[in-house]
C-alpha positions in Angstrom: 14.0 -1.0 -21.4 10.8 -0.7 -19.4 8.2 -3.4 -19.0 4.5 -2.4 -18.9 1.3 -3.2 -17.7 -2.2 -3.0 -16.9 -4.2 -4.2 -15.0 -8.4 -5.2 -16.1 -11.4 -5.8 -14.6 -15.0 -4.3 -15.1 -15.7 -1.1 -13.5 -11.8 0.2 -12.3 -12.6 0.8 -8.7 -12.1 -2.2 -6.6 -9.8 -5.7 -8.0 -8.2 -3.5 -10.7 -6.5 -0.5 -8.7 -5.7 -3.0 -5.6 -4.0 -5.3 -8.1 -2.2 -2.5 -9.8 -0.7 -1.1 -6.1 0.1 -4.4 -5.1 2.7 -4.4 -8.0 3.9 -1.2 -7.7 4.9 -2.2 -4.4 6.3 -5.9 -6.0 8.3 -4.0 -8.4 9.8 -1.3 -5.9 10.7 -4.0 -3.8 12.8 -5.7 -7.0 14.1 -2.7 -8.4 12.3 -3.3 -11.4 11.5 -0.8 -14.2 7.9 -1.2 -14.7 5.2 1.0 -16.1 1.9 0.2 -14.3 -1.7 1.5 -14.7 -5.5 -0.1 -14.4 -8.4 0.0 -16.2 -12.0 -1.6 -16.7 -13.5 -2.9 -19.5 -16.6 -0.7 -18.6 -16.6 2.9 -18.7 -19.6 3.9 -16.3 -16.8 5.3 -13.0 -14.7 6.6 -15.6 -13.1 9.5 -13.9 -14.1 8.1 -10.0 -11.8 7.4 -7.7 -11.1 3.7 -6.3 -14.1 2.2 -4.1 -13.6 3.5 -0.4 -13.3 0.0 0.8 -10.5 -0.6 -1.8 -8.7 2.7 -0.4 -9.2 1.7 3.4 -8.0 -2.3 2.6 -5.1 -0.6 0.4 -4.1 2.2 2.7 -4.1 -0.8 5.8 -1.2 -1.8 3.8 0.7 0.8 3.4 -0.7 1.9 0.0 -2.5 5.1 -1.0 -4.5 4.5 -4.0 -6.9 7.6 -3.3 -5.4 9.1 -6.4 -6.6 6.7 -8.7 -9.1 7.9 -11.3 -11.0 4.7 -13.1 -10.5 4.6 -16.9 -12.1 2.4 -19.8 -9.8 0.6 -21.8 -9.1 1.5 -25.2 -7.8 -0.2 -28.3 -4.6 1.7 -27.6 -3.6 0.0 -24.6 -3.0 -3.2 -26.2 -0.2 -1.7 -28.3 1.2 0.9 -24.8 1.3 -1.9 -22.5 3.7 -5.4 -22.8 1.0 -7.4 -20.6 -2.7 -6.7 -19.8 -3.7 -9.0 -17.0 -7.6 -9.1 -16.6 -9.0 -9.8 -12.7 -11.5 -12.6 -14.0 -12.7 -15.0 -17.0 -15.4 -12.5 -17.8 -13.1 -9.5 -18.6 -10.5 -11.6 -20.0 -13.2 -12.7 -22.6 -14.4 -9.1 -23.0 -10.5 -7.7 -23.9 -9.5 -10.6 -26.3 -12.9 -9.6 -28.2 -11.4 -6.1 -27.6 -8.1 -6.3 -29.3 -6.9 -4.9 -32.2 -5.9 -7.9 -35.0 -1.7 -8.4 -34.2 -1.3 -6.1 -31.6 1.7 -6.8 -29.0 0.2 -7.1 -25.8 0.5 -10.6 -24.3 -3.1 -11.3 -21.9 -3.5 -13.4 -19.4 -5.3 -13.6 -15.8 -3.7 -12.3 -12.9 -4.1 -15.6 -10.7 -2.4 -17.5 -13.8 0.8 -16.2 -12.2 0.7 -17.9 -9.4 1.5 -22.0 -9.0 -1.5 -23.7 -8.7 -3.8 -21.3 -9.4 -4.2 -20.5 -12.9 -7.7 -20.0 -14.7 -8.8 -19.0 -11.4 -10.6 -15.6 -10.9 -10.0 -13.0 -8.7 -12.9 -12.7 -6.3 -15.1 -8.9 -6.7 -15.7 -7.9 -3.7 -18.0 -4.7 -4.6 -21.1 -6.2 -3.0 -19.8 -7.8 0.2 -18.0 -6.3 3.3 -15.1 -5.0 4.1 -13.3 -8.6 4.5 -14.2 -9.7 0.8 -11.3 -6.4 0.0 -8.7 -8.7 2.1 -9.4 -11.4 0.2 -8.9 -9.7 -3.4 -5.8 -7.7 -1.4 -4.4 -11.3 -0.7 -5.3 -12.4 -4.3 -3.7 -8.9 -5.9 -0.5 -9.6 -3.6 0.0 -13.4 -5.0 -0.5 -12.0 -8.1 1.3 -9.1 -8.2 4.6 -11.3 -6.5 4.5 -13.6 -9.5 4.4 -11.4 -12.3 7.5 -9.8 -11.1 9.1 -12.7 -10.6 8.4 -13.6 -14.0 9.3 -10.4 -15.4 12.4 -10.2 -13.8 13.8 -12.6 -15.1 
């Protein structure tokens, strides 16, 4: 039985889709069943593609995310997806305001899967250079590594 989740933050195109190929590569590494996607909790990209920075930091590392179209999240997603695993405090507020009364999906922030740093926020790096994308990359990476690992178990 497959696992799923998605990944939050605002608009879809930067901490989001990096955060959702860092796992995809985590869970292809562990031979791990896992459906992934992303999404913001705002809707104004909806139908973009991920931030060129965030495809130039991703594809540096091996990952084409150039295919990526941003999406809104929708009430639906809490009952599709197992975990939905918001990029900051912000958006975390935003989906548990969100979702539906009961539903299944289990929230959390990305960073609180990794020792030592939960509660903290992913960095946006939208409007700084091209080194605030290796940060969140780094960030997405611990991230995604620790969720597996939970996960997998």
């Amino acid at each position: 039985m497959s696992v799923s989740v998605l990944f939050v933050c605002l608009g879809n195109i930067c901490r989001s889709p990096l955060a959702e190929a860092a796992f995809r590569l985590e869970v292809k590494r562990l031979g791990l069943d896992v459906v992934v996607d992303s999404a913001g909790t705002g809707g104004w990209h909806a139908g973009d593609p991920p931030d060129r920075r965030a495809q130039a930091t991703a594809r540096r590392h091996g990952v084409e995310i150039g295919g990526y179209a941003a999406r809104q999240v929708t009430a639906g997603d809490f009952e599709r997806f197992d975990h939905v695993v918001a990029l900051d405090l912000d958006n975390l507020r935003n989906l548990k305001r969100l979702a539906p009364a009961g539903s299944r999906a289990r929230l959390s922030l990305l960073l609180d899967h990794v020792e030592g740093r939960a509660g903290e926020a992913v960095a946006d790096p939208y409007y700084g250079d091209d080194a605030g994308f290796e940060v969140t990359w780094a960030d997405a990476v611990a991230g995604a590594r620790g969720l597996a690992a939970k996960i997998g178990r």
